[in-house]
C-alpha positions in Angstrom: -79.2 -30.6 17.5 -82.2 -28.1 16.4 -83.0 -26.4 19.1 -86.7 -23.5 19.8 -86.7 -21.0 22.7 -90.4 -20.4 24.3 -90.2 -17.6 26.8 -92.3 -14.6 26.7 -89.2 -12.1 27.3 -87.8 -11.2 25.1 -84.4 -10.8 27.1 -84.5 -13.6 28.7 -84.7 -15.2 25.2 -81.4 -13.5 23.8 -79.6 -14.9 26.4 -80.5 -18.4 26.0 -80.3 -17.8 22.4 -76.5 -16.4 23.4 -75.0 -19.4 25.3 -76.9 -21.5 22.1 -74.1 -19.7 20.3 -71.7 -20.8 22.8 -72.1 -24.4 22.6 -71.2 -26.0 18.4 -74.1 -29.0 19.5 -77.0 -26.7 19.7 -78.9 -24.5 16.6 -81.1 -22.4 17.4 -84.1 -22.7 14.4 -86.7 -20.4 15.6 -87.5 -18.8 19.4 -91.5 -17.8 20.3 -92.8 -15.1 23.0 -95.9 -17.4 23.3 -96.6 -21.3 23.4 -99.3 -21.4 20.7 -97.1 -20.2 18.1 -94.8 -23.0 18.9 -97.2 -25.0 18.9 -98.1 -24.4 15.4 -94.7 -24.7 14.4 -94.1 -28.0 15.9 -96.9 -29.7 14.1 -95.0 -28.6 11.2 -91.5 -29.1 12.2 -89.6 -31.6 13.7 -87.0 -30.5 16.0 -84.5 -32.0 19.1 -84.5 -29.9 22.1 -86.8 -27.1 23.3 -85.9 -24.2 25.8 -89.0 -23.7 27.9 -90.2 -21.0 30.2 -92.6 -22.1 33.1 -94.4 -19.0 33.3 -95.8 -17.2 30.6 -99.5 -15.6 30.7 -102.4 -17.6 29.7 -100.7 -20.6 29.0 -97.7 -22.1 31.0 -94.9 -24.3 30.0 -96.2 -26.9 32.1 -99.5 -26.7 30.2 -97.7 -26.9 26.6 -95.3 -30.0 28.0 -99.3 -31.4 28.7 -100.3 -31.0 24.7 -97.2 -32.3 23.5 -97.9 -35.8 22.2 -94.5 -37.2 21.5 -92.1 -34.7 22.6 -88.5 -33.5 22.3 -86.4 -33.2 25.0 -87.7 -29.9 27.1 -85.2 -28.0 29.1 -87.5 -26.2 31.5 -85.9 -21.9 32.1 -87.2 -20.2 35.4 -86.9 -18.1 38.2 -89.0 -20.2 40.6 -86.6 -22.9 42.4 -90.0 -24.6 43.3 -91.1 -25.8 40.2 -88.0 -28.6 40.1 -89.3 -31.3 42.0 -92.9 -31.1 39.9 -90.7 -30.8 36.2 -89.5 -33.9 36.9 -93.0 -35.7 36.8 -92.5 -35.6 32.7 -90.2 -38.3 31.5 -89.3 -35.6 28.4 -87.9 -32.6 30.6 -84.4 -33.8 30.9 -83.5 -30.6 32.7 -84.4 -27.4 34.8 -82.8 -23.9 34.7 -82.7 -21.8 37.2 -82.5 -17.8 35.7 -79.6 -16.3 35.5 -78.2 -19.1 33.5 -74.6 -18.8 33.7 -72.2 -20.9 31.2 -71.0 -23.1 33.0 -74.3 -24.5 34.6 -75.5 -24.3 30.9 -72.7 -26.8 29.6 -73.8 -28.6 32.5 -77.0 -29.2 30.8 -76.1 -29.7 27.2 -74.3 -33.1 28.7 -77.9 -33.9 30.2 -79.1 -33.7 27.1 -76.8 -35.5 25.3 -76.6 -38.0 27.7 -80.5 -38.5 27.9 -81.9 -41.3 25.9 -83.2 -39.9 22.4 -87.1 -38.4 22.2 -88.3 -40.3 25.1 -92.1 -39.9 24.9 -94.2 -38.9 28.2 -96.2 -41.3 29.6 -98.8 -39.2 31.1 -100.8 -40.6 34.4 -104.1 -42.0 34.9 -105.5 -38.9 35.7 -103.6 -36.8 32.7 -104.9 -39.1 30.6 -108.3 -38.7 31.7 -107.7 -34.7 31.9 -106.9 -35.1 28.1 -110.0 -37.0 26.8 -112.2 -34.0 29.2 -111.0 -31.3 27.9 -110.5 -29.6 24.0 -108.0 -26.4 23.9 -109.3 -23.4 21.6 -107.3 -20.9 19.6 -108.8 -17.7 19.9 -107.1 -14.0 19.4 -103.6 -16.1 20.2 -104.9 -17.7 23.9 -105.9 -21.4 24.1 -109.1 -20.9 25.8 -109.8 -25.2 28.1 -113.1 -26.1 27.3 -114.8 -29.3 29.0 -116.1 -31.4 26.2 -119.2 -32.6 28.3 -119.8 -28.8 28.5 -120.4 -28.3 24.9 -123.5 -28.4 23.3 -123.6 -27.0 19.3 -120.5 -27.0 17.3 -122.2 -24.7 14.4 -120.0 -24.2 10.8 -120.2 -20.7 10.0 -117.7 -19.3 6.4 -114.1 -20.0 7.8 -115.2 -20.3 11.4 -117.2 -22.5 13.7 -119.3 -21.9 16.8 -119.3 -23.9 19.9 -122.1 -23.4 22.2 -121.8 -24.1 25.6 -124.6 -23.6 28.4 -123.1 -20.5 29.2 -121.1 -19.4 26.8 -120.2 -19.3 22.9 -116.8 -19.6 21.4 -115.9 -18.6 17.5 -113.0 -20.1 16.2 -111.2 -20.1 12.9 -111.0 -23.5 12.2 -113.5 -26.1 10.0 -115.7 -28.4 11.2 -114.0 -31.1 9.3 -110.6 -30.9 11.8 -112.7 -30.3 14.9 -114.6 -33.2 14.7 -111.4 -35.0 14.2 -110.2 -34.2 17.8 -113.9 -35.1 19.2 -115.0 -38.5 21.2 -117.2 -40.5 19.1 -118.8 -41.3 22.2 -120.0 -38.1 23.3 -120.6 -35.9 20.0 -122.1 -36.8 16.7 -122.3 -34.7 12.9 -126.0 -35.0 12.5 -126.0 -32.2 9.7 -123.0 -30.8 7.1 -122.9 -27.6 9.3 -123.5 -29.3 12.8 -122.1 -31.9 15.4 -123.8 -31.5 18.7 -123.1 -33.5 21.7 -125.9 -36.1 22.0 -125.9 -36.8 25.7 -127.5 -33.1 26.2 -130.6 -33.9 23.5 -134.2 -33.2 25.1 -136.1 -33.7 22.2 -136.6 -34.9 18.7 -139.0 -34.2 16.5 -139.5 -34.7 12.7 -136.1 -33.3 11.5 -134.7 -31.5 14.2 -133.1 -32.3 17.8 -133.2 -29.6 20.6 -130.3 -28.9 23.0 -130.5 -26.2 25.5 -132.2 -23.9 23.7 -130.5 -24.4 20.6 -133.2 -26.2 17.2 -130.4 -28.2 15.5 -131.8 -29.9 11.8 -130.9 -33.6 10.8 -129.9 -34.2 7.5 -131.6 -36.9 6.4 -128.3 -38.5 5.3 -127.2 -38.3 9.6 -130.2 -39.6 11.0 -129.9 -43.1 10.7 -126.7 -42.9 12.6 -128.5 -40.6 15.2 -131.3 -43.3 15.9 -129.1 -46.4 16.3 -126.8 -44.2 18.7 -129.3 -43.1 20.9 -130.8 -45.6 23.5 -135.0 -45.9 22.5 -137.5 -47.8 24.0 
């Protein structure tokens, strides 16, 4: 079985990494000191098991389990004997380590995982679900940043990078606005120009061929505004 290690020591990684050696069922393929990394890799790669730390700054294992949408089986690594009642809430951690991992306790687990039926996928709750269609997760300087979709306004292409405005805030990420709009509900935002999708519950005005949002003059192609017009609700 392919196995990653997630943990953001780098100790605590050589030793999982070490009974990995011990055990002929498990290969260790890559190991990451932060979850976005893995993250990346996973869309790429397909692999079996995951060794996963539950806390590691800015973005926790319990938040990554959350992104995953059909997941491996997760063996969850800690020091906090708390967290083993709540790991259990996701149908894909299969098991829960409690640092120091000692051998035995570790072949103890392999058998869970061998045992546990193949990629079961999470089934999230009602209110997971609706956690996941509020919120959009940035990549910015290697942090995933949560960002409440009904809090954006302007999604602005800029080069290689786009800019999301939000009432307080603004947010550049190297991405296009091509794969952004992908992970956007239809019924909240709308691409009214090749460098723009704004979110078209927050419009106050439209005239000739621009819309204003906050204070933010956004033009219409003339290509987008049909689509703008029969989305809107006019008297």
């Amino acid at each position: 079985m392919n196995c990653i290690i997630i943990d953001d020591e780098a100790m605590a990684r050589a030793i999982v990494k070490q009974l990995c050696t011990k055990v002929a069922e498990l290969d260790v393929i890559e190991e990451f000191d932060n979850a976005i990394s893995a993250i990346k890799f996973l869309n790429q790669n397909s692999i079996d098991v995951i060794f996963l730390d539950v806390h590691m700054p800015g973005f926790s294992g319990v938040d990554f389990v959350q992104t995953l949408k059909d997941p491996p089986k997760v063996v969850m690594t800690t020091s906090d004997t708390d967290f083993a009642i709540a790991a259990y809430e996701y149908e894909c951690i299969v098991d829960y380590l409690v640092k120091p991992i000692t051998l035995e306790r570790f072949q103890k687990c392999l058998l869970k995982i061998k045992n546990s039926s193949a990629k079961r996928p999470q089934i999230p709750t009602a209110n997971q679900e609706n956690a996941q269609e509020e919120d959009l997760y940035i990549n910015i300087d290697r942090r995933l940043i949560k960002l409440k979709l009904n809090d954006i306004l302007v999604i602005e292409a800029k080069g290689d990078y786009i800019e999301i405005k939000t009432e307080k805030e603004e947010h550049r990420v190297h991405t296009t606005l091509k794969k952004i709009k992908e992970k956007l509900p239809e019924k909240l935002f709308l691409q009214i120009h090749r460098s723009y999708i704004i979110n078209f519950t927050k419009i106050i005005d439209i005239e000739d061929n621009s819309v204003l949002i906050a204070k933010n003059v956004v033009p219409i192609s003339r290509s987008n505004r049909p689509e703008l017009m029969r989305r809107l609700n006019l008297l």
